[in-house]
C-alpha positions in Angstrom: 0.0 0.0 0.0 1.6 3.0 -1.2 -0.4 7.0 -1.1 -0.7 6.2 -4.7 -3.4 4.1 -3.6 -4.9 7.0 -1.6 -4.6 9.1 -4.0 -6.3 7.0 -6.7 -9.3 6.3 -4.4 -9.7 10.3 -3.8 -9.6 10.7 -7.6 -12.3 8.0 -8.2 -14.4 9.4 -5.7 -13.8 13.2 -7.5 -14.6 11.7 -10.8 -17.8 10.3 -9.3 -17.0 6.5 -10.5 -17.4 5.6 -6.9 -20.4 6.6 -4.2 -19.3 8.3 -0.4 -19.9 5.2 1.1 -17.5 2.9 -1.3 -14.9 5.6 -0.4 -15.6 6.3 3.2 -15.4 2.1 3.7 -12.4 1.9 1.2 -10.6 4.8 2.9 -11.4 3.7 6.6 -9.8 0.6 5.7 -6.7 1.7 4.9 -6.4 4.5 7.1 -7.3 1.8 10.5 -5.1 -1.1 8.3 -2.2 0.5 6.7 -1.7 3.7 8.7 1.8 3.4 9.8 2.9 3.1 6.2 2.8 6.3 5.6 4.8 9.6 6.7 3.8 11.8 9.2 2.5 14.5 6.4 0.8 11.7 4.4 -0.5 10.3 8.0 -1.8 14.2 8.5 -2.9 14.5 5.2 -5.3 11.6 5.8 -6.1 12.4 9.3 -8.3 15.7 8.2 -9.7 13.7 5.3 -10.8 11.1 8.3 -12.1 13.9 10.7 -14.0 15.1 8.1 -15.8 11.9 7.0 -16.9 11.6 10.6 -19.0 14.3 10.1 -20.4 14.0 6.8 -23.9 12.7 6.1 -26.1 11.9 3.3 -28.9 14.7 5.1 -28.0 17.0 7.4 -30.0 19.1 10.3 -30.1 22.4 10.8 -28.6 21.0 14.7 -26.1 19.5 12.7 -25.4 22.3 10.9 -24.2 23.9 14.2 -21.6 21.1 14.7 -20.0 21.3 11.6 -22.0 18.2 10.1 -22.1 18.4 6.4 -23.8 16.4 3.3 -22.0 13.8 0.8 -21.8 17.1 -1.8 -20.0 19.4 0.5 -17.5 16.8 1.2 -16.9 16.1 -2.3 -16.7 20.2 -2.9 -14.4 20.1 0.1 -12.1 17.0 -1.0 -11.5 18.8 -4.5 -10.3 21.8 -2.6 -8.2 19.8 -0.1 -6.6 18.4 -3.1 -5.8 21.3 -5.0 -4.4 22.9 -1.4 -2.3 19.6 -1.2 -1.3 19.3 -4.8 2.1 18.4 -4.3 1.1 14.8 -3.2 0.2 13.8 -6.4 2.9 15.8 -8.4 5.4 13.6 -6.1 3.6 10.2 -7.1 
């Protein structure tokens, strides 16, 4: 298991060939399986994309709104950004 990995699963999940809950499953895998793999930056990398999962949701309340819950779209929206703002991860692949 290399970040190559990670990074291929975050671009099939950008390019919509595979749903939030194939790559919330896939990712949780490797992220409880193959953690200490990686480096501490991939590893940190990885931790915000895990925080963030555990508070996404297919519907979201307004309550929820108020603790930073979010819907499967908003986490995609966020996911593109979070890659662009850590570009350098796939440039290095």
């Amino acid at each position: 298991m290399t970040f190559r990995d990670v990074a291929n699963l975050i671009d099939n999940f950008l390019a919509k060939r595979i749903t939030f809950k194939k790559f919330e499953d896939d990712f949780l895998a490797i992220y409880l399986n193959e953690y200490e793999k990686f480096t501490e930056e991939e590893q940190d990398f990885m931790d915000n994309i895990n925080e963030k999962t555990e508070y996404t949701s297919g519907k979201v309340t307004e309550e929820e709104r108020n603790y930073d819950w979010i819907t499967h779209d908003e986490f995609q929206k966020w996911l593109e950004d979070y890659k662009q703002k850590n570009i350098k991860f796939w440039k290095g692949q």
